[in-house]
N, C-alpha and C positions, 0 to 999 in steps of 0.2 A: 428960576430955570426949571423947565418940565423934562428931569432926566429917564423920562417916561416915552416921551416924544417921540413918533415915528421918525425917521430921518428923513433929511430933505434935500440931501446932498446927491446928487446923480451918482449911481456907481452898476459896477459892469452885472448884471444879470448871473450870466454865467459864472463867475467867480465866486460871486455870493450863494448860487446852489451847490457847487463845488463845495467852498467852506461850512456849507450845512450838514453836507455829509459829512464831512471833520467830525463836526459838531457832535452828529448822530451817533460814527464811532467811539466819539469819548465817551458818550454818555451809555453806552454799550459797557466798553471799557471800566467804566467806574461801578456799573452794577455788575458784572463778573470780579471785580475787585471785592465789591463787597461779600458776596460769595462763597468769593476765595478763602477769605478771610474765616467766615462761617465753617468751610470744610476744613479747615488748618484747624481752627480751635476745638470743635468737635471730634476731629481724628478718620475724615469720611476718606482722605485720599489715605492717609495710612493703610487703611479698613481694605480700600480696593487697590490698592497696589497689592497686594497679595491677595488676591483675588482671581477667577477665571469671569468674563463678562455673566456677567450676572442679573435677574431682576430687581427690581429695586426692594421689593419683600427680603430678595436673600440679602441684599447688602445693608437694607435695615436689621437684619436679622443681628448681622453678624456685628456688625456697630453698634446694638444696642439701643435704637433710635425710631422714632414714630416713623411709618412704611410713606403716609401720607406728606410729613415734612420732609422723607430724601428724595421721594420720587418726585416733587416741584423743585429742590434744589439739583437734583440730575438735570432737569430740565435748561434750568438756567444756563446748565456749566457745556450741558450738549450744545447749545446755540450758542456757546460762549464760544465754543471751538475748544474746551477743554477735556471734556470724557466724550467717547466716540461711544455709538447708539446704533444699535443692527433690530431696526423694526419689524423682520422677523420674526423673530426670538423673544423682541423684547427685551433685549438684554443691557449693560451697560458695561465699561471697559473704561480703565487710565491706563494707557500705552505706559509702554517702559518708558518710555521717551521722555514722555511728559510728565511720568512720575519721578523722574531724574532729576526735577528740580521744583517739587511742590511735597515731598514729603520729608517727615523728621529723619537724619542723617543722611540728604540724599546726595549723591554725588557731585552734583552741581551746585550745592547751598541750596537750602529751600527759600527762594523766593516768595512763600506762599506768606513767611513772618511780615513783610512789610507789606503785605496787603494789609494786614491790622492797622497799617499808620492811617491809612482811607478811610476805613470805619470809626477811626480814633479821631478826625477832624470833622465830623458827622457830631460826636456827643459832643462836641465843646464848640459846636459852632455858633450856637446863641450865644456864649464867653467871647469868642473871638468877635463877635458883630458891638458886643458892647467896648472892646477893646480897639475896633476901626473908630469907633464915634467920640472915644476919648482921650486914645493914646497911652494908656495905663498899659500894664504888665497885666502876666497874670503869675501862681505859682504850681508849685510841682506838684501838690495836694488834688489839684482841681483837673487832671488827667488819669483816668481808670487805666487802670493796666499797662501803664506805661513803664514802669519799672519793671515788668511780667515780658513786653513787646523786646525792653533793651538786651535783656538777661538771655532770650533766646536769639539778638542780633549776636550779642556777646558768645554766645557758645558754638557760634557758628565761624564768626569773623576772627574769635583772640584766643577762644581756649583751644578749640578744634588744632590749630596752626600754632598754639606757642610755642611750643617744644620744637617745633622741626625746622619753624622759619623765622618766627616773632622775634623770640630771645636771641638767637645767634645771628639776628642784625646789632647788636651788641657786642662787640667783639669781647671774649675773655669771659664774658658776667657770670655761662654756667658755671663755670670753673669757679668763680668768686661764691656762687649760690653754694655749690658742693661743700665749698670748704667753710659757711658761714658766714653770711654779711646783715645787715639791716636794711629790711626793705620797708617802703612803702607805697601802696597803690590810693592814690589821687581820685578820688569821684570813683569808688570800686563797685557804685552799685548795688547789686544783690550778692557780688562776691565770689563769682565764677571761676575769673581768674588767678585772685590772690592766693583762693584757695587749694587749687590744682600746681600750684605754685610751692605751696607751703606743704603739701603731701609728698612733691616730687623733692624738695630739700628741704629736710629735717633739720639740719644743723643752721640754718637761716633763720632769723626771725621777718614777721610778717605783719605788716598793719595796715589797713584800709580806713581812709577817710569816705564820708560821703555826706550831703548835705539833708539826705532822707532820712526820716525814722525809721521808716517802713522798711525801708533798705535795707539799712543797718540789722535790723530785728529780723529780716530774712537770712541775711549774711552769716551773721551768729549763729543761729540754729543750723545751716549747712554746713557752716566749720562744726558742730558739736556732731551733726552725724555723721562728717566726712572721720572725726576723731582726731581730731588734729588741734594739740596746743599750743603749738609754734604763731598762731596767728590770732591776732586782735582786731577789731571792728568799734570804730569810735564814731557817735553823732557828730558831724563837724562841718561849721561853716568858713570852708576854706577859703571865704575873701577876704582870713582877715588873721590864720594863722601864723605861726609864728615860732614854729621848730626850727631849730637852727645846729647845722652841724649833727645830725645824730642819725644821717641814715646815706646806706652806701649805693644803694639803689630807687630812685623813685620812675614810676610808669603811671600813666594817666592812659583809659584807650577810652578814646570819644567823649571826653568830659571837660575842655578846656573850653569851647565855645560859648559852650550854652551859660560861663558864668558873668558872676556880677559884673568882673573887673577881670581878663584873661592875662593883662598884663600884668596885674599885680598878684595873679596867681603864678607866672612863670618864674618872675622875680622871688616870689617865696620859697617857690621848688628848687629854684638855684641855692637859696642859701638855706635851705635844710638838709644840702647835700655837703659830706664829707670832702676834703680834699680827694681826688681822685675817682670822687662818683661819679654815678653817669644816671641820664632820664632819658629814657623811653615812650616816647608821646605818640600815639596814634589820634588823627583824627580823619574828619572831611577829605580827602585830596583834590577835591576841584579847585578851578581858580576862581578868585575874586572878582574876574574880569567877563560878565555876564557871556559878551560874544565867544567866549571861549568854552563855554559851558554848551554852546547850542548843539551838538552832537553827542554829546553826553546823557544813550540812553534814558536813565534815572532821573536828570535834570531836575523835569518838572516835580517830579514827587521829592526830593529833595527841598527844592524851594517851597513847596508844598509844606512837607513839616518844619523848615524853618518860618515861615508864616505863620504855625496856630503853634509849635509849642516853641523852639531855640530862643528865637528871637523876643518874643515875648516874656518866655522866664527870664531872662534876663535882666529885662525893662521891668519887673516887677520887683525883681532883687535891687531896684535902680542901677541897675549897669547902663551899656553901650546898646545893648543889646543886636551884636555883630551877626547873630544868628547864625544857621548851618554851613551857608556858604560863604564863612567869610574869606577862604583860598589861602591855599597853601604857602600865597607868597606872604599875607599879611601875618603867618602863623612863624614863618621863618624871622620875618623881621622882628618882630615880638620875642623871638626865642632871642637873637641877635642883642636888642634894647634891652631885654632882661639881662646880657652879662654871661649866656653862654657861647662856651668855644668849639672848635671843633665840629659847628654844626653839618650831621650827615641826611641827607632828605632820601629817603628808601620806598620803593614802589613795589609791590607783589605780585608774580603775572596773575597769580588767581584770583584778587583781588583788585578790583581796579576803580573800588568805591573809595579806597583808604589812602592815608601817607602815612610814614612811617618815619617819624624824625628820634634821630639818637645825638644827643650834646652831653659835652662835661661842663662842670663849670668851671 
């Protein structure tokens, strides 16, 4: 078969230059994504967000950056419809507006972090092409900056919010934190949380699993600068641990999916907790149920990085590989078949990428 083939099939004129424009837009769409991405990393919206419009010499100046390379990515972001441009002057501008939700601590989350996910499925798309043709995995080694991309979804979505809303979806726990429990954080990553955790109650102890080295060895060194000895960080491949009984608190946030065997990591999390503990699980909140997903914003990029990384680490580690969107109902039932009670399912109105489930077991 010549999957090359013009088509042969009669279809409407009309509708097909319609869907071209689609077309055009996304492909608009995905080179301001990459962009975006470029001025996140480099710090160019930081740079002009405090800024009066400017030319692009002063905002290279002031960013520290070749005049030549901002003033072509100015370009980009002006036709992107993202920095506005008074030909004038000459000059260039990020409204408050728009900097409300593309720079670091901005009021709206800066969405500028998952444009990294765009440019992150660019480097591994040769990986992923050999991964269509064979069906293999891949693993976590084989993605740059991905553990750098979660760390600032992480400081955005768990640590930014733990104190005010996160943890007091737990009913009692600070109170239990205050006066000293055993925690441990599940897939902790670079360490964000545990360790803003273990600053805020001293008398708790703290320990973080994760399946990365690299992680781990970030982790560590930000507990040793944050100063903080209440907390431990251990290399660990949690589809296969085997603590039992020895912690009053376990929290996972967005690390259940992506592993070997999700089921058999819930079941472990059940029984490494104490009588009377409790987990704290954040992941995905979409559903399972594709149609349900269709108005969901983020969707496509969603499915997007479950396609080149979730789903595939998974399939590498030989799991199921359920990937990003496997839906909050198959996450509930799973918590259910593992054996815990009590299950609470909790939504954030600021957040409406996440779910928020609290069980004892």
């Amino acid at each position: 078969m010549d999957f090359f083939a013009a088509p042969t099939a009669p279809y409407d004129s009309a509708a097909a230059e319609a869907f071209a424009e689609t077309m055009a837009a996304t492909l608009n769409a995905g080179a301001v994504s990459a962009m975006t991405s470029v001025g996140h990393r480099i710090g160019l919206f930081d740079v002009m967000a405090a800024m009066p419009p400017s030319t692009s010499a002063r905002i290279a100046e002031h960013a520290g950056l070749s005049e030549r390379y901002v003033r072509e990515w100015l370009k980009a972001m002006v036709t992107g419809r993202v920095i506005e441009y008074d030909p004038l002057s000459e000059t260039y501008s990020l409204p408050p507006e728009r900097a409300a939700c593309l720079t670091r601590n901005a009021p709206l989350g800066n969405l500028a972090v998952y444009s990294q996910f765009v440019t992150l499925v660019g480097e591994v798309q040769d990986r992923l092409l050999d991964c269509f043709r064979t069906g293999e995995g891949t693993r976590y080694g084989e993605y740059p900056c991905f553990h750098q991309i979660m760390a600032e979804d992480s400081d955005q979505t768990v640590t930014a919010s733990l104190f005010e809303h996160i943890l007091p979806l737990a009913e009692g726990i600070m109170e239990r934190l205050d006066e000293g429990i055993d925690v441990l954080d599940a897939g902790c990553g670079r360490g964000a949380a545990v360790v803003a955790m273990a600053l805020a109650y001293p008398e708790s102890r703290f320990t973080g699993y994760d399946l990365c080295g690299d992680a781990i060895a970030f982790a560590s060194e930000r507990a040793e600068e944050a100063g903080v000895d209440n907390v431990t960080f251990e290399h660990c491949d949690m589809s296969d641990f085997s603590d039992r009984e020895c912690y009053d608190f376990v929290t996972s946030f967005d690390a259940v999916h992506d592993q070997k065997d999700p089921q058999q990591l819930l079941k472990a999390i059940r029984g490494t907790l104490r009588a009377g503990g409790t987990y704290l699980m954040q992941d995905i909140g979409r559903s399972a149920r594709l149609e349900k997903n269709m108005n969901f914003p983020l969707a496509p990029l969603l499915y997007a990085i479950s396609c080149a990384h979730c789903m595939p680490v998974s399939l590498g580690q030989g799991g199921k590989g359920l990937g990003t969107m496997w839906g909050w109902e198959t996450a509930q039932t799973m918590l259910e078949d593992a054996g815990f009670r009590d299950i609470r399912r909790n939504l954030l109105p600021h957040d409406p990428m996440n779910v928020w489930f609290v069980a004892n077991p």
